[in-house]
C-alpha positions as CSV (number, residue, x, y, z in Angstrom):
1,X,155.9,158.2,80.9
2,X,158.5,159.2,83.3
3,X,159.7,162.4,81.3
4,X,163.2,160.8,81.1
5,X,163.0,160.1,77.4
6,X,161.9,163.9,76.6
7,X,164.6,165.1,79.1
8,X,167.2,163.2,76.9
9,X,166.1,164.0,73.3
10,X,165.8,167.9,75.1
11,X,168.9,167.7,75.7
12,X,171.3,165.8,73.1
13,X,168.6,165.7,69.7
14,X,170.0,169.2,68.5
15,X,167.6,170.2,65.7
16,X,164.5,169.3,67.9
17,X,163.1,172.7,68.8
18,X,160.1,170.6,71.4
19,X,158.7,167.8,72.3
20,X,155.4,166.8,73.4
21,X,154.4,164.1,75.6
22,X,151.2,162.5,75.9
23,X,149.6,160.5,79.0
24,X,146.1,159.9,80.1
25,X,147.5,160.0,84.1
26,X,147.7,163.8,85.5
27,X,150.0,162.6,88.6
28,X,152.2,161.2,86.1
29,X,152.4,164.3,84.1
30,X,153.1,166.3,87.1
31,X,156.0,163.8,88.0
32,X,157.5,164.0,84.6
33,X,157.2,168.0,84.4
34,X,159.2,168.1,87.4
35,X,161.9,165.9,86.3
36,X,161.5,168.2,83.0
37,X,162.1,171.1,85.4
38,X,164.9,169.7,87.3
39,X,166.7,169.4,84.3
40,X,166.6,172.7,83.2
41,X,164.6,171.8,79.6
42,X,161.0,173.1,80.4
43,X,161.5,175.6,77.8
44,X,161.9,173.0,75.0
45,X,158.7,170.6,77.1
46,X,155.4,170.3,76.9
47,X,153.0,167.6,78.3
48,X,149.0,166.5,77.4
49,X,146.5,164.8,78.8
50,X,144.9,162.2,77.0
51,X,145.1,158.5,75.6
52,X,147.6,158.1,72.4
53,X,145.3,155.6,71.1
54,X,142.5,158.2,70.6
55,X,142.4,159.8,67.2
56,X,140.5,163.1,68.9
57,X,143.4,163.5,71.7
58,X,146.0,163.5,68.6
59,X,143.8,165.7,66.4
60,X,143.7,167.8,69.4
61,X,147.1,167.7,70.2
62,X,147.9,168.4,66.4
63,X,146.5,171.7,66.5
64,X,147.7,173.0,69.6
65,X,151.0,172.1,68.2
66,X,150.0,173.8,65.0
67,X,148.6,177.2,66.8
68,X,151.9,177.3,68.8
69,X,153.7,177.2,65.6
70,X,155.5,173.7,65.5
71,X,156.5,172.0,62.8
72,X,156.7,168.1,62.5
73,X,160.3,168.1,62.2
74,X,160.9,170.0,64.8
75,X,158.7,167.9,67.0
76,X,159.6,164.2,69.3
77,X,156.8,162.1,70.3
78,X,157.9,159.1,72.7
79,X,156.2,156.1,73.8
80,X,154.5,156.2,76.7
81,X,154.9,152.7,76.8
82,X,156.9,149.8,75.0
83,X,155.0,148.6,72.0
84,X,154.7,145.1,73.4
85,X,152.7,146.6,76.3
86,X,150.2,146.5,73.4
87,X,148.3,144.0,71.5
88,X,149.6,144.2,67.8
89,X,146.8,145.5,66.0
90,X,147.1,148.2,69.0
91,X,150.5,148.8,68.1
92,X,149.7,149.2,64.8
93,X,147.3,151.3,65.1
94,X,149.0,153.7,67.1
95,X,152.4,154.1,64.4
96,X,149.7,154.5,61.7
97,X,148.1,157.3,63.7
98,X,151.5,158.7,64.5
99,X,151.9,159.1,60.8
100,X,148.6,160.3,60.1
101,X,148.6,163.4,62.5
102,X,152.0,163.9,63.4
103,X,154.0,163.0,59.8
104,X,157.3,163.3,59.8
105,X,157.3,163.8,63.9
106,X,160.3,161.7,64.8
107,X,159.3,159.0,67.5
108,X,160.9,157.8,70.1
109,X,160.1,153.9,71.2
110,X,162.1,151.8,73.9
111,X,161.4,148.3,73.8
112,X,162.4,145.4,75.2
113,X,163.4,142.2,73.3
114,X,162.8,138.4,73.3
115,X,166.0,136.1,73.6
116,X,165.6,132.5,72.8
117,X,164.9,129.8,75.7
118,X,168.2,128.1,74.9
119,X,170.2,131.4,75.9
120,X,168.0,132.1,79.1
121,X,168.8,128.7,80.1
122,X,172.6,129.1,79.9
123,X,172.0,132.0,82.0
124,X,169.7,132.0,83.9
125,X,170.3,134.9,86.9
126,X,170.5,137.2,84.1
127,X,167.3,139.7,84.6
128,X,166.3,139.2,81.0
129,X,165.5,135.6,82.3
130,X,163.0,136.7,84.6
131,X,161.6,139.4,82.7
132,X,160.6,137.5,79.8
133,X,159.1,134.9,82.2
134,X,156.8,137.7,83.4
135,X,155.5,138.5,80.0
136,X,154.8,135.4,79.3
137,X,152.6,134.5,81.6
138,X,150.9,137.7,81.6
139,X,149.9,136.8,77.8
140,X,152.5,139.7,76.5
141,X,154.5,138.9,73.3
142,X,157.4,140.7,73.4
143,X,159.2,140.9,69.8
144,X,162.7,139.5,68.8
145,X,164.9,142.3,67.7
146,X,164.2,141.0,63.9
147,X,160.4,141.1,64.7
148,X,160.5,144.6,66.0
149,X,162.4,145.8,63.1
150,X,160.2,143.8,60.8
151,X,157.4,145.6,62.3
152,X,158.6,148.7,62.2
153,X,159.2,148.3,58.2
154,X,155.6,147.1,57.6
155,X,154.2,150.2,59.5
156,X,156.3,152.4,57.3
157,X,158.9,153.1,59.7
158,X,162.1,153.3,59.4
159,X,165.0,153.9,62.3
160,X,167.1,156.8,61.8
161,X,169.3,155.8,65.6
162,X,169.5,152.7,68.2
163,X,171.1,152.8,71.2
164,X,171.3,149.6,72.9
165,X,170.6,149.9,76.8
166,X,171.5,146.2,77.6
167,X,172.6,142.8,76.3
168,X,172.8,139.6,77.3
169,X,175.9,136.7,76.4
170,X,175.0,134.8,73.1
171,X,175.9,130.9,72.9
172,X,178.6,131.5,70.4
173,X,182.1,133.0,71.3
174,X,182.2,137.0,71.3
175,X,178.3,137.0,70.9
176,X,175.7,139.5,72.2
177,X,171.8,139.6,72.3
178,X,170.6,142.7,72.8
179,X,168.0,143.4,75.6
180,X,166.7,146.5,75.7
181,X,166.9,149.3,72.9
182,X,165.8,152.7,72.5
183,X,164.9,153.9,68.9
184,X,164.3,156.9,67.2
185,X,162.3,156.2,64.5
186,X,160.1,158.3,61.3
187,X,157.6,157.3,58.5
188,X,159.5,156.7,55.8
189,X,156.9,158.1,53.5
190,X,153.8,160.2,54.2
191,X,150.5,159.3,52.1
């Protein structure tokens, strides 16, 4: 978490009141409340220590959130990390959670996407090229765009914005494969 990703919702998501961001690293806290500073949003900021993965650090978080009177809607969690940076039942288990404590809590993910071999071939001193080769031979699947969405829909999500960071030429005339993606996303039912 580099505190970029609450600086922007801060800033341009107008009915969010605060946001929260969660990381088990206290230098990387400290780095992102001073780019929360810099910009001028501390006010609307505030940063835990502890692993999103853990249902205690959310409980905890949960009612801090509740004592300080926030409300869910009025709330942004972000990924700390892309969701291929974790195994799927990981993953999973982390939008389930999300739901559990935080409900309707909007959630912001980036995430970067697969793009088939036959595309990467045709160009191959695109980054994406390189990228991809990385994961793959450090045993991370990312997801195509269709499998992130699909994912997203079997977790009970569903995306309320996209903005597309980066895209790479398709093999048909006029196409585009996007690249990178940042989503804001909510349960789209609470049990």
């Amino acid at each position: 978490m580099d505190g970029e990703v609450l600086v922007q919702a801060a800033k341009n998501v107008n009915y969010l009141q605060w946001c929260c961001g969660i990381d088990q690293s206290e230098h990387v806290i400290e780095s992102a409340q001073q780019k929360v500073s810099e910009a001028g949003v501390s006010r609307k900021v505030r940063f835990v220590k502890g692993d999103v993965l853990n249902e205690e650090c959310l409980l905890k978080v949960k009612k801090q959130m509740n004592i300080m009177g926030f409300k869910p809607a009025q709330l942004v969690s972000s990924m700390l990390f892309i969701l291929h940076d974790l195994e799927r039942p990981a993953a999973e288990k982390l939008l389930l959670n999300h739901k559990k404590y935080f409900g309707n809590t909007p959630l912001i993910i980036a995430e970067v996407f697969s793009i088939p071999l036959s595309v990467l071939c045709a160009y191959p001193n695109y980054r994406p090229a390189s990228f991809q080769f990385i994961h793959e031979i450090s045993g991370q699947h990312l997801f195509t765009k269709r499998e992130f969405h699909g994912f997203l829909i079997r977790c009970g999500y569903r995306i309320l914005q996209e903005q597309i960071h980066s895209s790479i030429p398709g093999l048909k005339a006029g196409e585009h494969l996007d690249t990178i993606a940042t989503y804001v996303v909510m349960p789209s039912k609470i049990s």
